[in-house]
N, C-alpha and C positions, 0 to 999 in steps of 0.2 A: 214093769212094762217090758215087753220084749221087742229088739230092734224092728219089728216091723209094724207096734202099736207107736212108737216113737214117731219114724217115718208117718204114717197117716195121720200122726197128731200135726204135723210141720204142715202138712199136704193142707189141712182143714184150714190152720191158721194161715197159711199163704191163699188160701181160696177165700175166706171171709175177707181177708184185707187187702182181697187184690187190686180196687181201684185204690187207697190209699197208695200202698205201694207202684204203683203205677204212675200214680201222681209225683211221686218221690223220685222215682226215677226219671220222668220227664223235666222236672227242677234239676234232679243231679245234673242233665246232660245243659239245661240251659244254664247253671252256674259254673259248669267246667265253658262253655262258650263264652260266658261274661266276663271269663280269668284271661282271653287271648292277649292281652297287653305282657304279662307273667308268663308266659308259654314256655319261654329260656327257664330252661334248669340253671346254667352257670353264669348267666348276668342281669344282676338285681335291676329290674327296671324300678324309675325315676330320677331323674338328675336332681330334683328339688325337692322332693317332699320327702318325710321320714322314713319310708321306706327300710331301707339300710338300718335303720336304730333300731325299730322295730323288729328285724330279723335277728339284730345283734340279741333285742334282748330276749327272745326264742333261744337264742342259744344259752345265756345266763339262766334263763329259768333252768333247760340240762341240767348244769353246773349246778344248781339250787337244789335242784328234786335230788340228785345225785348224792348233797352233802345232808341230804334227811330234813329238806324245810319243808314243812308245810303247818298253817299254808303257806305260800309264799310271801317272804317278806323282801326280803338283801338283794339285791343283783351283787352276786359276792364280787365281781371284778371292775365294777366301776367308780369312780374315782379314787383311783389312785389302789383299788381292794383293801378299800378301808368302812364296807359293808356299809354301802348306799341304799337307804331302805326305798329304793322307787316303786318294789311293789307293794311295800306297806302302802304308799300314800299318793297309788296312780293307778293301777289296776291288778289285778290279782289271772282269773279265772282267765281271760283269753291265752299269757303266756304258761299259766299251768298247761292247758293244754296243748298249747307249741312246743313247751317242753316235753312234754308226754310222746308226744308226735316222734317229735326231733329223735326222743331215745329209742322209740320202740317200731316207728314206721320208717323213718329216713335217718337213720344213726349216721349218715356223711352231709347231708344234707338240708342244715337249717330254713332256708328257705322255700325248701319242698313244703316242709312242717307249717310253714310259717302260711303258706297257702291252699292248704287244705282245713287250716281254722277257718279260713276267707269262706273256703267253698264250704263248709259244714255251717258257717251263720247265714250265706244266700239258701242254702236248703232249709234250712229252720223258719228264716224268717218268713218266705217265702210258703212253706206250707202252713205256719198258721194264720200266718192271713187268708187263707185258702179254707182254712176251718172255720175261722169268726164270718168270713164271708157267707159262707153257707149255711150257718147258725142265723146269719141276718135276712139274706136273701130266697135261701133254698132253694136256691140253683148252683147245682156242682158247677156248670161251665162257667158262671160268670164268678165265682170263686176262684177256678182255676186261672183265668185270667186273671183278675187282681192279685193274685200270688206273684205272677209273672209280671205284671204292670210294678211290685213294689222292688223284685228284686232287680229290674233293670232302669228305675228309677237316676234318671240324670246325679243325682246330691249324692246318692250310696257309690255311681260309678266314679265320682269327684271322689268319694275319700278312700276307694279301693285302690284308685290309678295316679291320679292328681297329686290328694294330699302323701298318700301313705297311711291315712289316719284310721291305723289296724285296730283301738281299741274303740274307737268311736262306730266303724264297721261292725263289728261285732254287737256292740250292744245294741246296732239297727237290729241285728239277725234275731235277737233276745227283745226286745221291744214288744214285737206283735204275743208270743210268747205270754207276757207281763199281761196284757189286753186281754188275749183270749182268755186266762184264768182269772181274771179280774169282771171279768161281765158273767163269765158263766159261774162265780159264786156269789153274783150280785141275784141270776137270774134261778140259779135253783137251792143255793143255800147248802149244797152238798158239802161233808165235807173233803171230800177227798180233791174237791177242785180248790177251798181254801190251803190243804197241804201242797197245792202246786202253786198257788196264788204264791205263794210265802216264799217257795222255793225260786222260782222264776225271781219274785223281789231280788231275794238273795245275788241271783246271778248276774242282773242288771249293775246292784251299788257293785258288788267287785269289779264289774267289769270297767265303764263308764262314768264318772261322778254326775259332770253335766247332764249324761242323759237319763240316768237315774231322778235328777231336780226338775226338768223341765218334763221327762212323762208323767210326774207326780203330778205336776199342775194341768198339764191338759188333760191326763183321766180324769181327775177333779173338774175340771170347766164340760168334758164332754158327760160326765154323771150326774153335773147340776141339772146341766140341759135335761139330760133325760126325766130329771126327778122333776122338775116343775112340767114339762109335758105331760107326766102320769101322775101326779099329786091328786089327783081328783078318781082317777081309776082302777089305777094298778100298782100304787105304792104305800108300805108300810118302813116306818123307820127301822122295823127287825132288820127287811130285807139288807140294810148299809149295815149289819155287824159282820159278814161273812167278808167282805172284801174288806174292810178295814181291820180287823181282827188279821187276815194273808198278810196286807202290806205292814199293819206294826211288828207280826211276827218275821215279815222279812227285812225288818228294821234290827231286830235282837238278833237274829240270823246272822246278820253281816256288822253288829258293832264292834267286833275285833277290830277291823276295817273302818266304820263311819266315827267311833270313837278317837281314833285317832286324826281323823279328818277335820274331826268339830270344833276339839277339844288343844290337838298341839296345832294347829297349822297356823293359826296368829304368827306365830314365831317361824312360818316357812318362808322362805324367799319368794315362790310364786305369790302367797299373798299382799305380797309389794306391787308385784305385779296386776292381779286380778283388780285391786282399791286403785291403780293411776288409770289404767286404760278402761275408757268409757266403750262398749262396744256401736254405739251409733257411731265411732271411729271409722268404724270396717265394712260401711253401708257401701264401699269406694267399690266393694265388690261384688255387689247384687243392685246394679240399676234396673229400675223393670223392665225396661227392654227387655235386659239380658233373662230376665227371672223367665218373661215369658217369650224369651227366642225359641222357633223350633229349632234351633242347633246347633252347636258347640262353638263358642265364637268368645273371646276374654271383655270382659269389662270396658277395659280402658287400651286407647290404640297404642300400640311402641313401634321403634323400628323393626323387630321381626315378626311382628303380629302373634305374638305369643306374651301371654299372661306372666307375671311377675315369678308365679309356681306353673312350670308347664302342664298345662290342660284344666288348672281350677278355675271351669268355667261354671258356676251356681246358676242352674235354673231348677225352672218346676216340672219341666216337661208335660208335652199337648196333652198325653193322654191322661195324665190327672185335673190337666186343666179343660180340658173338654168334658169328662167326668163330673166336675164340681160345674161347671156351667150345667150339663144337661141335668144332672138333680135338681140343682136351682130353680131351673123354669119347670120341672114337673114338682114341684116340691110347691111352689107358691102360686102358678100358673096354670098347671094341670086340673082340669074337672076334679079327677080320682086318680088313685094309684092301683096297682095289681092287688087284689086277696093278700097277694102274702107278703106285701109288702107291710099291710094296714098298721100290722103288729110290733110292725120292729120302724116305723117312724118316726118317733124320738130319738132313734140312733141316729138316723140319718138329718135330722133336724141338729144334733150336736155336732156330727160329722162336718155338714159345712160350714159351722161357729170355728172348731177346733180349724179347721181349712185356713178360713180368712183372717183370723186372729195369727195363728203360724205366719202367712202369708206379707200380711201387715209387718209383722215385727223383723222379717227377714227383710223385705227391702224399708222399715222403719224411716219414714222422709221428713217426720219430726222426731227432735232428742228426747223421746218419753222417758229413757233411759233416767234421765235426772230426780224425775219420782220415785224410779224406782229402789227399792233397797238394794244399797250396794252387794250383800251376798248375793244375789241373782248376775250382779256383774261375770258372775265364773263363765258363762257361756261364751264369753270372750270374743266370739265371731258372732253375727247376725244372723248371717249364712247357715249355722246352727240350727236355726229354729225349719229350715226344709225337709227334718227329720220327721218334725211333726206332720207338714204338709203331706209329708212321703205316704206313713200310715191311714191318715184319715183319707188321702185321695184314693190310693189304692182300695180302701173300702168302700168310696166312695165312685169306682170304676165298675163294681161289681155292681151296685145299684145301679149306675149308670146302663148298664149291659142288659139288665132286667128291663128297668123300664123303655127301652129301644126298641127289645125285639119281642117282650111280653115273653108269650108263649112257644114262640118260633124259636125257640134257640136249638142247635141240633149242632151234630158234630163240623158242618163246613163253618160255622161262625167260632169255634174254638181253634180251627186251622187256622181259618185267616187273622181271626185275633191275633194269635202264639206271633205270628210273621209282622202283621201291622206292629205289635208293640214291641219287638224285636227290634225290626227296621226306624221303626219311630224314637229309639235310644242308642243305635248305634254310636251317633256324633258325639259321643260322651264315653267312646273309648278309644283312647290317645295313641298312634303312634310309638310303639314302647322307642326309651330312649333313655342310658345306662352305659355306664363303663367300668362298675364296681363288679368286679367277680364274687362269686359265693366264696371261693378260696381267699380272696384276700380277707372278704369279710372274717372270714373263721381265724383268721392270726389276731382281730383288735375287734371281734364283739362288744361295741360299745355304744351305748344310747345316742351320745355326743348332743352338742346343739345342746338347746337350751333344756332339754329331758335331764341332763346331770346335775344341773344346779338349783333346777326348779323346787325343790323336797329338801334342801339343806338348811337343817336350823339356825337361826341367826340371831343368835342373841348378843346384849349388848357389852362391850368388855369393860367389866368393874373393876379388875386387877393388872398391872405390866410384872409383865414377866420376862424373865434374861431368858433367850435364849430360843424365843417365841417369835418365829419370824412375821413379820408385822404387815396387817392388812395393805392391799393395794388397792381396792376396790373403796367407794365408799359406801358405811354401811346401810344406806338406801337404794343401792343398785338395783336392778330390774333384770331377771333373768332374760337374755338373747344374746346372738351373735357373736357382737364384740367382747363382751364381758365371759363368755365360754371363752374366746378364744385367749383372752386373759388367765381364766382360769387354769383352761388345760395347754394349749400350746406354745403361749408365751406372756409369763409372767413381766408384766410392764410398769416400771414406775411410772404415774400417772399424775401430772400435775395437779392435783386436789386435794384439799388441805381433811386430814381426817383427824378427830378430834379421839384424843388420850386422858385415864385418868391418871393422877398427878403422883408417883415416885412415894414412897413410904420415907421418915427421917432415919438415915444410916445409910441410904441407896446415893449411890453415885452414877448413874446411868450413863452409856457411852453405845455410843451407834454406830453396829459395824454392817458396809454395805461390800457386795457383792454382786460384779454383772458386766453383760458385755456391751457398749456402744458402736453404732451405726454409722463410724466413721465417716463412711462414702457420700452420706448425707447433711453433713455440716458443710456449711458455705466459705466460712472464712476461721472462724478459732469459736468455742464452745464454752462454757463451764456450768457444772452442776451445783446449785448454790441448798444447801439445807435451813429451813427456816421453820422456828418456834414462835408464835405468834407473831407472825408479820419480821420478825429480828435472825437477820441469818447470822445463826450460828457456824456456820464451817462453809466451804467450797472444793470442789473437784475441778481441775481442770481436763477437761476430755481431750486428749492429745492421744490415749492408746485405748488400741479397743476393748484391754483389759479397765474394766475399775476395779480398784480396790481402796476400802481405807476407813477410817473410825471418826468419828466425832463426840468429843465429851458434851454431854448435855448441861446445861448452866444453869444455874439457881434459881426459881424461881419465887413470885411472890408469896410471902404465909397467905395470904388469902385466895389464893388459887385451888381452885379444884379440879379442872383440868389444864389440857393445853393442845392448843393446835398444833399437827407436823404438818409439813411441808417441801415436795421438792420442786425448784424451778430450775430448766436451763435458759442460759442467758447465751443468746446467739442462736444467727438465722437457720434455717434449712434449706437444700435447694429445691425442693418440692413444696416447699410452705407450709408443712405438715409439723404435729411433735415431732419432736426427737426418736426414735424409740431406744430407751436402754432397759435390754432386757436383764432381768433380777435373778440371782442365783440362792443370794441372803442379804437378808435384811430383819438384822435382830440389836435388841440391848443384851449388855452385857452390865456389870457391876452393882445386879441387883441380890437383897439378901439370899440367904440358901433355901429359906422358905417360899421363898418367890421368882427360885433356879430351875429350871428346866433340864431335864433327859430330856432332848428333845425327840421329836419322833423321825429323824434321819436317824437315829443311832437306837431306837428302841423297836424299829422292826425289823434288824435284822434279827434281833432275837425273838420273834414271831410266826408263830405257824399256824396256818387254820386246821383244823382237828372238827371236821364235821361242821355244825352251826356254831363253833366255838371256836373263836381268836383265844391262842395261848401264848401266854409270856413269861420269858423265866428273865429278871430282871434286879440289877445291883445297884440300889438305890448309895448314896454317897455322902459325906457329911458338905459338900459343897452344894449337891444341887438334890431338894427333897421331892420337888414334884417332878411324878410320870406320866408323862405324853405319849399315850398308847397309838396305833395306829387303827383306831376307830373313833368313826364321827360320832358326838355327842347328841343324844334325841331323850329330854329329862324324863322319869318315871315307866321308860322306855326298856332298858339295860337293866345286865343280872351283870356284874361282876364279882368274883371271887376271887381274895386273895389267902393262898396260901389256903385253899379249900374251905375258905369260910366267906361267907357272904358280905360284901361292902358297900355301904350306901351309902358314900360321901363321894363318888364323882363329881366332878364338874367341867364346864369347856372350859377349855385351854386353845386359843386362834392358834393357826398354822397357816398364815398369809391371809385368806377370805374363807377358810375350813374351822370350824370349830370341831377339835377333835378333844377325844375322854380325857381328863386327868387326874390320878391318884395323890392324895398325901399322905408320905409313907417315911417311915422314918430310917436313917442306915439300914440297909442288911441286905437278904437274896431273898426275890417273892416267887413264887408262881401263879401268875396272873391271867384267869380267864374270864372272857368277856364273851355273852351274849344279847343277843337283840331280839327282844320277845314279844314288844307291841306294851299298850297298856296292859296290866296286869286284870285288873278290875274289867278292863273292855270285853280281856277274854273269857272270865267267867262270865258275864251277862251273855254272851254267844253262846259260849257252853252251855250253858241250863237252857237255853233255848234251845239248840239243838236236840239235848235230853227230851225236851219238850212235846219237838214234833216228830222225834221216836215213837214220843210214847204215843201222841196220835195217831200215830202208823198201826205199832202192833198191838196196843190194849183193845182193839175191838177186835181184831182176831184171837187175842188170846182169851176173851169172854166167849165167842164163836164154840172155841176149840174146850173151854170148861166146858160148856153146856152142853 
């Protein structure tokens, strides 16, 4: 073709798709408007919500795509860059492409990246709701408006401003997406809509867990609907092979990712978490008032009249809830509906189930919760389920728009739309308010908060080992706050007694402690007393703010199996609070050489990462046989090689509340490299799927292209 059959080839395609594009463009400019809180390039707005973590981890991902992962698993620098797999086992797809961003669009500037993924899901999500709309309705404008009604949605501007909540944002923008190719290979059996049906699946699980679980159930609840409204008419059980065929294949698609979700998470910290907290907990934050305020107002009153999180204020916003009213009354009220509604009114008869059911369960005013199976507890918030309401209203806004003005719709009712539903969401965009600079950010990209501990495997310790400095935590902790801040900032002996197994026959075990005490805060005279079931063995007297010092552990019963530790101090505070003494070490000593530790303070300095690979060159000793690598342990997870030969007898080794790798190796010098590959099995089930819908793709062009 010659440059000028090129040019008129652009010319056509830009002419055929020019209200499309049109359409895009008017989304583009209302989601760069909807970003005004974010407007500062160099101060991360929100004081309270994740924000910040979520930028940090836009920069990890860089660092990731950089050292050759994909897909993304490690945020390679967070705790401690002992290869934290948060995006194995949190979301994948939005910081691949914050990373993409980061490197190729704003290479200084992570948080530029970090919101132009923001503004590419309000453009997404927002125009395919604008498609399914007009598949339902067949009216562009009132499509056009529901696009704009979902992406200025009160609950989407809560987790864009409010929370921070980038990957739950995101899978909003990917949700309708999921919908649209999930009806339209219900409705024509195409295949080319099940290879997107499948795809879209895909991109939702990587991105969202929760919202991958609960759009499975209300597609499900709003296609029941549809099916017993058409059971008598216009349904065939063929018709449910094309959309369920999309979503199991975007099941195989993404079990590198849900494999690992299903299968190790038992053992994750978060699911300590997910099994105590009942979410009819969190109902403190969607009173109905609030749900149906028209405006931005918190839950519950405090002295500054601001929300616990500045700006998470949960509602439904009027114009979906005016929407689902006026369907309502034409829907069960009305003589008739328009022509061209007649056809597509079992969507709309699901539409306001999926409404009220959402709606229900976000301000939930009984504990139904207690029925239900604990795995569904993951949604964790209530407030959650306005995702749902967000979708079905906004479709439900386009009906609404139809049946109002029928026939009369013309371009002043899309003007004043665009502005009503504008002005009608405004209150749902906060005041930016920040004092984190993008520069500091980029010296300590790091998730922080309860994002770092949440995915840390925690299993139980069957072996003591010398040299192994010993949990502070106990081992049913509950990722937040305090316990991060235990984690990362300051290691704190914690009076709570955590239970030990019992010393091997030859082991003389001796407790050596290390740390600094809070002088300023003892009242009168202090002492640190150590105790083994209930019986104190040793004491400290807290006089300097250095501690130091050891205790031999004492014999215990032949029939003991474990044994409780224990620290208490004895004397007041002048604040009435613990004590705090922070911990520098806290390990035994005078255990066999089989059950001696290299510890991993002295086996990463001989550590370098080399790509996706931790390497160690490492002098194993006849005193101490096991190596404490500096990488976290995740079982069936890890390839490690010693000495270019592959090892499969890891195991965790604790390093305080960290379970990290350990080798048993005998005297000599190894070269020890370790990677983190996901399940092994998970990734072939992905891979032949993906082979799969390859082949979907091209075996019909390449019979095309035979024939």
């Amino acid at each position: 073709m010659t440059p000028k059959d090129i040019i008129k080839s652009i010319y056509q395609w830009l002419y055929k798709h020019r209200i499309a594009l049109g359409i895009i463009l008017l989304y583009s400019v209302i989601a760069l408007s909807l970003m005004a809180p974010m407007a500062s390039s160099k101060i991360i707005n929100g004081m309270f919500g994740d924000t910040a973590s979520h930028v940090g981890y836009v920069a990890q991902a860089r660092t990731a795509i950089i050292e050759g992962q994909f897909p993304l698993r490690v945020a390679p620098i967070e705790d401690n860059g002992w290869r934290y797999p948060g995006f194995q086992f949190y979301s994948q797809l939005p910081y691949f492409l914050g990373g993409w961003f980061y490197k190729l669009v704003t290479p200084t500037n992570p948080y530029e990246a970090y919101k132009l993924v923001i503004i590419l899901a309000l453009i997404v999500g927002g125009f395919y709701i604008y498609r399914l709309s007009l598949k339902l309705t067949q009216s562009r404008i009132a499509g056009v408006l529901a696009g704009i009604a979902y992406m200025s949605a009160p609950y989407l501007l809560n987790n864009i401003h409010a929370r921070g909540a980038f990957t739950e944002a995101i899978a909003q923008g990917i949700l309708p997406v999921v919908l649209y190719y999930v009806i339209q290979s219900y409705s024509t059996g195409k295949r080319r809509y099940l290879i997107l049906s499948s795809f879209s699946w895909f991109c939702l699980a990587v991105t969202h867990l929760i919202t991958f679980v609960y759009c499975t159930l209300f597609i499900a609840l709003l296609a029941l609907i549809v099916v017993i409204q058409t059971r008598k008419t216009d349904f065939t059980f063929s018709r449910l092979l094309p959309p369920l065929q999309g979503y199991g294949l975007g099941w195989l698609l993404s079990f590198y990712f849900l494999g690992p979700v299903v299968f190790i998470s038992s053992h994750l910290s978060i699911r300590k978490q997910i099994s105590a907290n009942n979410p009819f907990g969190t109902n403190t934050y969607t009173p109905l008032a609030n749900l149906l305020s028209p405006t931005s107002l918190p839950p519950e009153p405090s002295q500054t009249g601001l929300a616990g999180t500045y700006g998470l204020h949960p509602a439904v916003g009027w114009i979906l809830l005016a929407a689902w009213g006026v369907v309502m009354y034409y829907h069960y009220f009305a003589p008739s509906l328009p022509p061209k509604l007649q056809q597509t009114r079992p969507y709309m008869l699901g539409l306001l189930w999926v409404f009220g059911i959402a709606l229900f369960l976000t301000w939930s005013p009984i504990n139904i919760w207690v029925i239900i199976p604990r795995q569904l507890w993951v949604t964790q918030f209530t407030f959650r389920f306005l995702t749902h309401v967000m979708w079905s209203g906004a479709l439900l806004t386009a009906y609404a728009t139809v049946l109002i003005f029928r026939r009369r719709l013309d371009r002043r009712h899309l003007i004043i739309g665009i502005l009503l539903i504008i002005l009608v969401s405004r209150p749902w965009l906060p005041a930016p308010k920040g004092t984190l600079t993008v520069d500091e950010l980029k010296k300590e990209p790091l998730f922080r908060y309860s994002g770092a501990l949440d995915y840390l495997y925690r299993s139980p310790i069957t072996t003591l080992y010398g040299k192994a400095d010993l949990l502070l935590l106990h081992p049913d902790w509950t990722p937040g706050y305090s316990t991060w801040n235990t984690f990362v900032n300051h290691p704190l002996l914690l009076e709570a007694e955590l239970r030990y197994p019992i010393w091997e026959e030859g082991e003389n075990p001796i407790l050596f402690i290390e740390g600094e005490v809070s002088l300023e805060n003892i009242a009168d005279t202090a002492t640190l007393e150590v105790h083994i079931d209930g019986k104190t063995i040793g004491s400290f007297a807290l006089i300097s703010r250095e501690l130091k010092g050891k205790v031999p552990f004492p014999s215990l019963p032949e029939s003991s199996n474990d044994f409780g530790l224990k620290f208490v101090v004895k004397g007041a505070t002048r604040d009435g609070q613990p004590l705090n003494i922070r911990i520098s070490k806290l390990y035994l000593d005078g255990m066999l050489p089989k059950h001696t530790l290299i510890p991993v303070t002295e086996t990463e300095d001989n550590c370098q990462q080399q790509g996706v690979s931790t390497v160690c060159e490492i002098t194993v000793t006849q005193e101490a046989n096991i190596v404490q690598l500096p990488v976290l342990y995740y079982p069936q997870m890890m390839k490690v090689w010693v000495n270019d030969e592959r090892f499969k007898k890891g195991f965790p080794v604790h390093y305080r509340d960290y379970n990290l790798t350990g080798l048993d190796l005998k005297p000599g010098t190894y070269t020890i490299r370790t990677t983190f590959h996901g399940l092994a099995w998970a990734n072939w089930v992905s891979g032949f799927a993906w082979l799969g819908l390859i082949g979907l793709i091209i075996l019909p062009n390449f019979r095309r292209l035979k024939d």
